[in-house]
C-alpha positions in Angstrom: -16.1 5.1 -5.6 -17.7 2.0 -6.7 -16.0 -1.2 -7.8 -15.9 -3.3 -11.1 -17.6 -6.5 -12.3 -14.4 -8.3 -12.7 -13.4 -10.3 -15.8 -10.4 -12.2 -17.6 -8.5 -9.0 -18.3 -9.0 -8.5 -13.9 -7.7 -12.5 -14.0 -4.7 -11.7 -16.2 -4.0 -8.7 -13.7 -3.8 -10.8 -10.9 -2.0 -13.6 -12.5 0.7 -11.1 -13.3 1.0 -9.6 -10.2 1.4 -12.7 -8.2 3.4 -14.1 -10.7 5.9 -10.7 -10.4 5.9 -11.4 -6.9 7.1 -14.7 -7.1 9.8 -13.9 -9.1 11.1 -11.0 -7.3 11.1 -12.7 -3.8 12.8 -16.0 -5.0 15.6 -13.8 -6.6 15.6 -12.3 -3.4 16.3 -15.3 -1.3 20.2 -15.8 -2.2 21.1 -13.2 0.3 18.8 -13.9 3.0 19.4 -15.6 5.8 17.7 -18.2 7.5 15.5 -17.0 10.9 15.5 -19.5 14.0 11.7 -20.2 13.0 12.6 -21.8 9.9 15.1 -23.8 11.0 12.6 -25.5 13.8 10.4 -25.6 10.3 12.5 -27.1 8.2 13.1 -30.1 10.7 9.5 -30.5 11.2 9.2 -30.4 7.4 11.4 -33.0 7.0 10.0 -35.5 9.3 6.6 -34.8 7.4 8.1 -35.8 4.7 9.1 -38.9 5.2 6.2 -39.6 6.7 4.8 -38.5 3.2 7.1 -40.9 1.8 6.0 -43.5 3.3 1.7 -42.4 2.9 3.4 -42.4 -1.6 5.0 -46.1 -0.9 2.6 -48.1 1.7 -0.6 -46.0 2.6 -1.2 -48.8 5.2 1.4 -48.6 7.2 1.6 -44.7 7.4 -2.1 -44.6 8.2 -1.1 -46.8 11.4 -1.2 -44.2 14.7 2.5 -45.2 15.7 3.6 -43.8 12.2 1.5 -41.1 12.3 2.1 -39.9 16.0 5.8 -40.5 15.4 6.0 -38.1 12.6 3.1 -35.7 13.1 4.2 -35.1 16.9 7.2 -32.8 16.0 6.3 -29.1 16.8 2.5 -30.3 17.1 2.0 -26.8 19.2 1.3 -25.7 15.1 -1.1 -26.8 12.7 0.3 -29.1 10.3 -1.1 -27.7 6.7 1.9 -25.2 5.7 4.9 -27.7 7.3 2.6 -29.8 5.1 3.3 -27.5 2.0 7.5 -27.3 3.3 7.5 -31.0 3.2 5.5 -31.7 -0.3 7.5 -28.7 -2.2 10.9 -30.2 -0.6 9.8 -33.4 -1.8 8.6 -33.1 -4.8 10.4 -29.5 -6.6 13.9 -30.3 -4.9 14.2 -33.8 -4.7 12.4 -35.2 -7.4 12.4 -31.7 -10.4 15.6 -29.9 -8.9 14.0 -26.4 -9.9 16.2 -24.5 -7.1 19.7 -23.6 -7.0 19.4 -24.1 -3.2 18.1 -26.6 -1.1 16.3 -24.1 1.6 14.6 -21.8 -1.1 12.4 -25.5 -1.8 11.1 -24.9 1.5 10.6 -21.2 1.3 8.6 -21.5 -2.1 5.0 -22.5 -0.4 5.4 -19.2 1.4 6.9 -17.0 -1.0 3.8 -18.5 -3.5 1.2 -17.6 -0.7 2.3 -14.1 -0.6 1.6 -13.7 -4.4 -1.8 -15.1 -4.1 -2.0 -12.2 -1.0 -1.2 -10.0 -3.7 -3.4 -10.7 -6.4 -6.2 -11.1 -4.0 -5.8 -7.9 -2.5 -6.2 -6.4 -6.3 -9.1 -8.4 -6.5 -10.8 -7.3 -3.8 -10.1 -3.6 -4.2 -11.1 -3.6 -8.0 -13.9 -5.6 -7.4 -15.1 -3.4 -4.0 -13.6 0.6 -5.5 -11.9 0.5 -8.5 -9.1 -1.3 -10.4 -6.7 1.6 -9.4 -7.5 1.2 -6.2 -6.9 -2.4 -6.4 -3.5 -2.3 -8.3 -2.1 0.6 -5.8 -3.5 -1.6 -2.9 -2.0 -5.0 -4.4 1.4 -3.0 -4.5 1.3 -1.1 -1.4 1.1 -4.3 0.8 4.3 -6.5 -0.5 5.7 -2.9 -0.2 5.8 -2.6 3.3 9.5 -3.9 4.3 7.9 -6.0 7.1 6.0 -7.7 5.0 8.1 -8.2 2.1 11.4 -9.8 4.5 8.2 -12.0 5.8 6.8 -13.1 2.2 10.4 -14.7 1.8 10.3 -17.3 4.6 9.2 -20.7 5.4 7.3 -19.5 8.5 3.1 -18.9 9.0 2.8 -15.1 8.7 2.6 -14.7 5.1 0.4 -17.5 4.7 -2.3 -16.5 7.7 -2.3 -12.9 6.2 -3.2 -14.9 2.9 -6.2 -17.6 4.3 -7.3 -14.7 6.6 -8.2 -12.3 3.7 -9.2 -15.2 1.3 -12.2 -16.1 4.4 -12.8 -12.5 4.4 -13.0 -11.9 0.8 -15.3 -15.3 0.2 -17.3 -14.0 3.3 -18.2 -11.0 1.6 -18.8 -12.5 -1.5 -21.3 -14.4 0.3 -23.5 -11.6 1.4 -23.1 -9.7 -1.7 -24.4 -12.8 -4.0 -26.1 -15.1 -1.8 -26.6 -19.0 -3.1 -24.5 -22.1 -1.7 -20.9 -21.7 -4.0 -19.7 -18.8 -2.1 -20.7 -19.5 1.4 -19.1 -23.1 1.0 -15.9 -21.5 -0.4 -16.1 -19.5 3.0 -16.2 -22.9 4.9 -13.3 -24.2 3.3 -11.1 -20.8 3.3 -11.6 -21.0 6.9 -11.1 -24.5 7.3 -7.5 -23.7 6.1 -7.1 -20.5 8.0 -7.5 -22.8 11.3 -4.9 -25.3 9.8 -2.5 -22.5 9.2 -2.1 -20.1 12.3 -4.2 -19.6 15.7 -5.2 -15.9 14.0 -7.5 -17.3 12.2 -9.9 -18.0 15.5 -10.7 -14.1 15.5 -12.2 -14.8 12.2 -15.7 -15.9 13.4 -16.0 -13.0 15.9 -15.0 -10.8 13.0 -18.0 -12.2 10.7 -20.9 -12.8 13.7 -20.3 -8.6 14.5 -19.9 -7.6 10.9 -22.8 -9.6 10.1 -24.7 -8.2 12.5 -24.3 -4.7 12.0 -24.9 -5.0 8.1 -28.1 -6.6 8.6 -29.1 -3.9 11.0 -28.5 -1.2 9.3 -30.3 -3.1 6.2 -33.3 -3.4 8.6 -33.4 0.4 9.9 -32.7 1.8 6.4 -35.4 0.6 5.0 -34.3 -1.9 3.0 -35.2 -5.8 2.5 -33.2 -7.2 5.4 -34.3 -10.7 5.6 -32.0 -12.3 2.4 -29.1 -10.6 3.9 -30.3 -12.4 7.2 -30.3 -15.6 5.2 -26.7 -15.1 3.2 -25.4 -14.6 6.6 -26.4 -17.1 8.6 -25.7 -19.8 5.9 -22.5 -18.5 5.7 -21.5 -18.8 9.1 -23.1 -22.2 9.3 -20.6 -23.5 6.8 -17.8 -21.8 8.3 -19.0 -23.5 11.8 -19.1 -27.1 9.6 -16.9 -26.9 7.2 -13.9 -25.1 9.0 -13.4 -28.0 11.7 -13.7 -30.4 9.3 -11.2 -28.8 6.7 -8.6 -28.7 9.5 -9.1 -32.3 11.1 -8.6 -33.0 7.2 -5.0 -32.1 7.3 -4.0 -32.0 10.3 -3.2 -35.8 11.1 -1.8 -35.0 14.7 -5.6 -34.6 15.8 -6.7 -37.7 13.9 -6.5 -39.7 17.3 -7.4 -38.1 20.8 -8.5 -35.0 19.0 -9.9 -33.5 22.2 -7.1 -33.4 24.2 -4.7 -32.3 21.7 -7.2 -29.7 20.4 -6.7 -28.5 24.0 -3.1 -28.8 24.5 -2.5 -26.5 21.2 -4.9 -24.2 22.2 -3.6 -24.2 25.8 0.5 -23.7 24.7 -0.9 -19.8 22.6 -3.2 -18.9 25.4 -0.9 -19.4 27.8 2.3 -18.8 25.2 5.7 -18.3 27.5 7.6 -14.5 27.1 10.2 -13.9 25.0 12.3 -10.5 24.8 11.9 -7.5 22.9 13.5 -4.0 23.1 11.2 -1.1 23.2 12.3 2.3 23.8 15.6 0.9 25.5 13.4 -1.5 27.4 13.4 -4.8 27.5 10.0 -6.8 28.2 9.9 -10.3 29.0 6.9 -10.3 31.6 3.6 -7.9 31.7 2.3 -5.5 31.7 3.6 -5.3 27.6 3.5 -1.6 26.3 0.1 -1.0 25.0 1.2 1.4 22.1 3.6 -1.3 20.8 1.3 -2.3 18.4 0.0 1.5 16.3 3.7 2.4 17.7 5.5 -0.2 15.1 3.1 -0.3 12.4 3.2 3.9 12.3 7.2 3.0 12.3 8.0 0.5 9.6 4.7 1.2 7.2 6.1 3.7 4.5 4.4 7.2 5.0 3.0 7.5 1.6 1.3 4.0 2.5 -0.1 5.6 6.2 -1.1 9.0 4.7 -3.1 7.6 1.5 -4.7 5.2 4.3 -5.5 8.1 6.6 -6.8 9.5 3.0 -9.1 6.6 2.3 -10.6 6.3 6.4 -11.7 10.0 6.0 -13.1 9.2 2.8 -15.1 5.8 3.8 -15.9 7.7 7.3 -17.5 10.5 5.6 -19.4 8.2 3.4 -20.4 6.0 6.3 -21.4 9.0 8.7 -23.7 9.8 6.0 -25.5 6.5 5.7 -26.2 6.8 9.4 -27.4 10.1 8.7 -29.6 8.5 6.1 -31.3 6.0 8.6 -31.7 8.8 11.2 -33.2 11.2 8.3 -35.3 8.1 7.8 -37.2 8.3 11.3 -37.3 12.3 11.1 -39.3 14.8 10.1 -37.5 14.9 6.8 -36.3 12.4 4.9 -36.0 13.9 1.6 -33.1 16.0 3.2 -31.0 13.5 4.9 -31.0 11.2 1.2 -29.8 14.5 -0.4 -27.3 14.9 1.8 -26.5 11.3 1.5 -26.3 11.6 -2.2 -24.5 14.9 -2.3 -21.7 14.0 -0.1 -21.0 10.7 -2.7 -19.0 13.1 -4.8 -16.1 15.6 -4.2 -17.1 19.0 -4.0 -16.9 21.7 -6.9 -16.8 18.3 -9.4 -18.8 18.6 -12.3 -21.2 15.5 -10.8 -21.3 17.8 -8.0 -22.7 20.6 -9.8 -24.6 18.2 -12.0 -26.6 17.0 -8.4 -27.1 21.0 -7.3 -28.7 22.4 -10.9 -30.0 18.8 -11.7 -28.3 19.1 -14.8 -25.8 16.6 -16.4 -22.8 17.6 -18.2 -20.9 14.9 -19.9 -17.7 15.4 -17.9 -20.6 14.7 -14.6 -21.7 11.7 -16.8 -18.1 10.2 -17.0 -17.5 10.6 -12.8 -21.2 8.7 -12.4 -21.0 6.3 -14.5 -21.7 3.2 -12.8 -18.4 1.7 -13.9 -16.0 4.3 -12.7 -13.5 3.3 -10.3 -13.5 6.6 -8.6 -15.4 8.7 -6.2 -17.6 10.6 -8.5 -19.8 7.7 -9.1 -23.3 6.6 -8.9 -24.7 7.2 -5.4 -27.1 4.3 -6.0 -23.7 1.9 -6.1 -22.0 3.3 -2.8 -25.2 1.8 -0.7 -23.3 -1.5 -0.6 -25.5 -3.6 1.8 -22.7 -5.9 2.1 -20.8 -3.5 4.3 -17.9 -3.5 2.4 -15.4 -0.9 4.3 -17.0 -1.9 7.8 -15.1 -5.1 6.8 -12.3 -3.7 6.1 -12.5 -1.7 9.2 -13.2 -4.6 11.4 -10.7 -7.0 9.7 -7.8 -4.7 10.8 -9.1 -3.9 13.9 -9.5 -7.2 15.2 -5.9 -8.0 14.2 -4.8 -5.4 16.7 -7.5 -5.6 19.0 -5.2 -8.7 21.2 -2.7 -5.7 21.3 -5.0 -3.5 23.9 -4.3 -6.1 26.5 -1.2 -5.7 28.4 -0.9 -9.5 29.0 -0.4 -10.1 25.0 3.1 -10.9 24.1 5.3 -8.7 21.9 7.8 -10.9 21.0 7.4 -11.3 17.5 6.9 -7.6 16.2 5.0 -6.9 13.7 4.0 -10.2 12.5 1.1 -11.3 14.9 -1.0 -8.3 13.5 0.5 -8.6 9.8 -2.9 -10.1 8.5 -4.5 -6.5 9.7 -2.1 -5.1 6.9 -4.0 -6.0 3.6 -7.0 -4.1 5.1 -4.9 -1.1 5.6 -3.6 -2.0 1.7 -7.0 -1.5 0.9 -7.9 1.9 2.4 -4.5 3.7 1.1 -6.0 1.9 -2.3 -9.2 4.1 -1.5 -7.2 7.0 -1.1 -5.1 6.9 -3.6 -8.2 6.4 -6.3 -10.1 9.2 -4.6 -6.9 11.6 -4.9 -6.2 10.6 -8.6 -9.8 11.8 -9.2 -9.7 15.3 -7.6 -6.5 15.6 -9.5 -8.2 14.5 -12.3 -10.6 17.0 -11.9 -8.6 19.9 -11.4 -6.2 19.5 -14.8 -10.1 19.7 -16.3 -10.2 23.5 -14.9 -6.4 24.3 -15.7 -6.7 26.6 -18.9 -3.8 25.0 -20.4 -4.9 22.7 -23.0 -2.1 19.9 -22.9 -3.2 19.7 -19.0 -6.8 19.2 -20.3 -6.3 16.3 -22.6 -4.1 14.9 -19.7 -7.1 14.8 -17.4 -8.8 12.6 -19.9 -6.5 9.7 -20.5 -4.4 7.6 -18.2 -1.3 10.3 -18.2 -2.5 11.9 -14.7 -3.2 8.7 -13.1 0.0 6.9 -14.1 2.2 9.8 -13.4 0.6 10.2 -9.9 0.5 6.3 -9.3 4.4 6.5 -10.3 5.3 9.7 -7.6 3.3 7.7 -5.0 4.7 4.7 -5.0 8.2 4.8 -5.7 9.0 5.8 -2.3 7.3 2.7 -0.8 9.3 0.5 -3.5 12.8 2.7 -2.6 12.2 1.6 1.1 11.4 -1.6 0.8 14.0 -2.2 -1.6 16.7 -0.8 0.3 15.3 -2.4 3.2 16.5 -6.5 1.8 18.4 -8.2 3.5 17.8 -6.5 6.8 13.6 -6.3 6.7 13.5 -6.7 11.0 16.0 -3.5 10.9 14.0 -1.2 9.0 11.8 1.7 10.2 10.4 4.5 8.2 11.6 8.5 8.4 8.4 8.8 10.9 11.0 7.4 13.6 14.4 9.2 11.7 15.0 5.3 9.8 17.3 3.0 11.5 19.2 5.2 12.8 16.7 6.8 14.6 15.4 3.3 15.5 18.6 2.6 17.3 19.2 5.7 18.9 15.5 6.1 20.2 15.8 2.2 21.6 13.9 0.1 19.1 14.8 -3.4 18.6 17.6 -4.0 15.6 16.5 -7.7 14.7 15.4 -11.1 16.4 15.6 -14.8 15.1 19.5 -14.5 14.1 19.0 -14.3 10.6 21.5 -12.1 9.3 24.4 -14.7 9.9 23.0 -14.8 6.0 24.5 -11.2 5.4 28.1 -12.2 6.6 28.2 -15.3 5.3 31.2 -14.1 2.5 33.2 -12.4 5.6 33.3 -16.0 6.6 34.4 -18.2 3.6 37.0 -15.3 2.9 38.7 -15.3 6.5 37.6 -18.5 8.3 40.4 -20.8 8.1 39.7 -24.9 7.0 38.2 -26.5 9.5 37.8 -23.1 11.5 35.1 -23.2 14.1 32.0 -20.2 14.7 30.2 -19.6 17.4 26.4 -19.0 16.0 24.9 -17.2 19.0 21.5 -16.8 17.8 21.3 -18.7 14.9 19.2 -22.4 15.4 21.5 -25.1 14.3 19.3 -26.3 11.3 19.3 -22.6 10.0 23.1 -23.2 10.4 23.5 -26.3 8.4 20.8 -25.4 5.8 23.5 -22.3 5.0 26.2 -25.1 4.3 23.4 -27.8 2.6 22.7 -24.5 0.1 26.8 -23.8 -0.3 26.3 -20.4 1.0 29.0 -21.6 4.1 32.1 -23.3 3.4 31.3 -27.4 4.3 34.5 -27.2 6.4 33.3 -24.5 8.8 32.1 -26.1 11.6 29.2 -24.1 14.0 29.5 -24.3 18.4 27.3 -23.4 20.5 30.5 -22.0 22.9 32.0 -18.8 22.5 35.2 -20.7 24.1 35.2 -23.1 21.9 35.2 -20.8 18.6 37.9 -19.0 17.1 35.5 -16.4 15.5 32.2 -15.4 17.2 28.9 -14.1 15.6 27.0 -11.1 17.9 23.7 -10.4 16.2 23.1 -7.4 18.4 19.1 -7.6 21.3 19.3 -5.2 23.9 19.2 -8.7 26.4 21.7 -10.4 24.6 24.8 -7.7 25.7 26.1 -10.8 28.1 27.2 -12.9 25.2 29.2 -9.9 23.6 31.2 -9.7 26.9 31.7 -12.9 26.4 33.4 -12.6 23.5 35.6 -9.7 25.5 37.0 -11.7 27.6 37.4 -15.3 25.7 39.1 -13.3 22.6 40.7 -10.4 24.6 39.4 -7.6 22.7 36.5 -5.2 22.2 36.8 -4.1 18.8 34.9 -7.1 16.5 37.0 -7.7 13.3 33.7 -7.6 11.0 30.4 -5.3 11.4 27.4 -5.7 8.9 24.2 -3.7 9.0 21.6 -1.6 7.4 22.4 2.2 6.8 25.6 2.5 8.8 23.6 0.7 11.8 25.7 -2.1 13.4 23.0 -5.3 13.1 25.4 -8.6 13.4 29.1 -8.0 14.1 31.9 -10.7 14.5 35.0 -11.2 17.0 37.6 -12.7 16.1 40.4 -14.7 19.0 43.8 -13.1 18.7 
């Protein structure tokens, strides 16, 4: 199963897919509404901007501390580099180039771009480590999970940590694998932005120190020159230690004055981050102990089941391959050596395959010759190529695993779903990529024993593989799909789909987003001047709906259910005393508009009699 040297046609590739990406989410925006996030975003952004305004217009005076504490103080608990982005694209592709139809899909774009370059990198990293069809099903399987697709649409941090976490990653491992100063550096800098996106990235240097360590090791005790590896590593984490701080005092101009203290007040406010609610099982936590299955519980319930059962595939196939490399180091201190390497060697390639039979008679047919060849994207492929010193599916193990690992402590909040371990989910992209490639193969293999000819000449081409690449993802692309608008609503048939969601106590949605999805309930029946009550919904989220002509100008937003003659519910297990609220004020129980996903009541409105 080894990887590819990558070249233009692998740049083109990526090009395309992030550029498909792109396209698909911002046509995808029109219907979505705006999360509470966002709208605390969008304000920051907009102070930013000025402040950028004024840095275009007078560098002096914006470079004075009273400017830039004035601006730069606004929601200072976050790093400043995507608000950064929300600002400059507002600025500069709304304002100034008017290349959106709506003003809040400006702010949105830094995001949305972000999530293609996730993409692309993720095909980059899985052609260049197993394969290009491992790459391009991996690539596709991640902005196919519904989660992660709702995500890649906002002007929030998720996306973009997922992105500068596996660009670190990626450079990292480039780093061991070539050694020199260009890619180490590049790992500096990756970081460097990683730390002035999202507090994620400070597992990062935990993540390389162990993987380092382990991949030298087991250099050392293989028998295998240890010492450049040694090197490569250690410079690389020098300039991640160098260049990382510096990258983020770069642009973050918040911590251009007193950095110390207010390096330790934003590390303070998400190390000590206040509870919010979320549903789980019928529950509602807002204190510890959190649920310690929340974490493998949601991710088995809202990744698609093909994507979970090809990445089952690919573990058992990299475990297999890894078990065997220990057994090569043990066979290496035992009474036979020869043995162990054998068993090494024979276990690189499915059984019963012609490069399996080639390795027992120590003959090579041609059909052996095409699984070995050392360019092959598949798992019959040249033992020699699978000893990758650079540890390439420990990294992948380890880059998932410590994005869950804050999960195993009860204390960790579980507010947010899904999204605090999103940037484990490229990693387990990349493993359903590995099993995907290694089950195309052993199809492959067994159309070249059918005895029908046509099924014979199929195994040669690209017919197999595309038809099997078509079956495996279209029900990824149906979910996801069918998922929009309602992404923080979805669950997979694992949990019986939303329905099941709701009736087994999961949570329906958070951040009030989906006034977005009743938006045309409320121009048609809202009378002029008419007044809502947004419930969950953040006020600039509101007024960004009328700034983009999605709301009516006329219809005017109160925080009061009194005060309103129409009321918005969007539906949290601890948010059942505002619905009552509507009971009484309105006098009725039976809302006069429900909206959902699959016949699952999301956000419903009351209307006064």
């Amino acid at each position: 199963m080894s990887g590819v040297k990558l070249d233009w046609k692998d740049d083109l590739v990526a090009a395309c897919l992030a550029a498909s990406v792109m396209a698909v989410l911002v046509a995808t925006t029109s219907n979505l509404g705006y999360s509470r996030d966002e709208g605390f975003y969008f304000y920051s952004a907009d102070t930013y901007g000025r402040w950028f305004d004024l840095l275009f217009s007078n560098p002096r005076a914006a470079l004075d501390r009273k400017a830039i504490d004035g601006a730069w103080r606004v929601n200072s608990e976050h790093p400043g580099l995507i608000k950064s982005l929300f600002a400059l694209s507002h600025l500069i592709l709304q304002k100034k180039l008017h290349l959106f139809s709506m003003e809040g899909t400006s702010y949105r774009f830094p995001g949305i771009a972000l999530a293609g370059a996730a993409v692309a990198l993720v095909y980059r990293f899985g052609a260049e480590a197993r394969g290009r069809l491992a790459g391009v099903f991996a690539a596709l399987a991640l902005i196919l999970m519904p989660r992660f697709f709702y995500h890649a649409h906002l002007a929030c941090f998720d996306v973009p940590i997922v992105t500068m976490f596996l660009l670190t990653v990626y450079t990292y491992w480039k780093s061991l694998r070539h050694g020199g100063w260009a890619w180490p550096i590049a790992t500096g800098l990756s970081f460097g932005l990683a730390l002035d996106t999202k507090h994620n990235s400070w597992f990062l240097p935990i993540l390389c120190i162990v993987h380092s360590a382990v991949v030298v090791l087991r250099a050392k005790y293989s028998g295998r020159e240890w010492k450049p590896l040694l090197d490569r590593a250690l410079a690389t984490l020098g300039c991640m230690a160098v260049l990382g701080p510096l990258v983020m005092y770069t642009f973050w101009p918040w911590i251009w004055h007193d950095t110390l203290p207010r390096l330790r007040a934003y590390a303070n406010f998400h190390l000590h981050h206040e509870y919010y609610n979320m549903e789980f099982f019928g529950k509602t936590y807002w204190k510890p102990p959190m649920p310690r299955l929340y974490a493998p519980f949601m991710t088995a319930a809202t990744v698609p089941m093909v994507t979970l059962s090809l990445l089952v595939v690919g573990l058992v196939v990299c475990a297999r391959r890894e078990t065997q490399r220990i057994r090569q180091i043990w066979a290496r201190y035992s009474k036979s050596p020869a043995q162990g390497e054998s068993d090494f060697a024979a276990l690189a390639v499915p059984r019963n395959s012609p490069a399996s039979r080639a390795q027992t008679t120590g003959t090579t047919t041609s059909a052996a010759k095409s699984d070995i060849s050392p360019g092959s994207a598949h798992p019959g492929v040249d033992v020699r190529r699978t000893d990758d010193d650079a540890g390439v599916f420990l990294l992948w193990l380890c880059g998932a695993g410590i994005s869950y690992g804050a999960w195993v402590f009860p204390s960790t909040p579980i507010f947010g779903g899904t999204k605090h371990w999103m940037t484990a989910y490229p990693f387990l992209a990349l493993f359903a990529g590995v099993g995907f490639s290694y089950l195309a193969t052993v199809l492959r293999m067994e159309l070249r024993r059918m005895k029908q000819a046509p099924l014979r000449r199929a195994a040669r081409g690209p017919i197999a593989a595309s038809a099997f690449f078509a079956v495996a993802i279209a029900a990824p692309a149906a979910e996801t799909w069918s998922s929009h608008p309602w992404g923080l609503s979805s669950y997979t048939p694992l949990v019986g789909g939303a329905k099941g969601a709701a009736t087994l106590g999961l949570n329906r949605t958070f951040w009030g987003y989906t006034t977005g999805s009743v938006v045309d309930y409320l121009n048609r029946e809202v009378p002029k001047n008419g007044t809502v009550y947004v419930h969950d919904t953040s006020w600039p989220a509101w007024e960004m709906l009328l700034k983009d002509g999605r709301l009516r100008k006329d219809i005017r937003g109160t925080g009061s259910v009194h005060d309103a003659m129409f009321a918005l519910y969007h539906h949290e297990h601890h948010m059942q005393g505002q619905e009552y609220q509507a009971w009484v004020a309105y006098g009725t129980v039976q809302p006069a508009h429900v909206a959902g996903l699959h016949g699952v009541p999301v956000i419903w409105i009351y209307r006064r009699k």
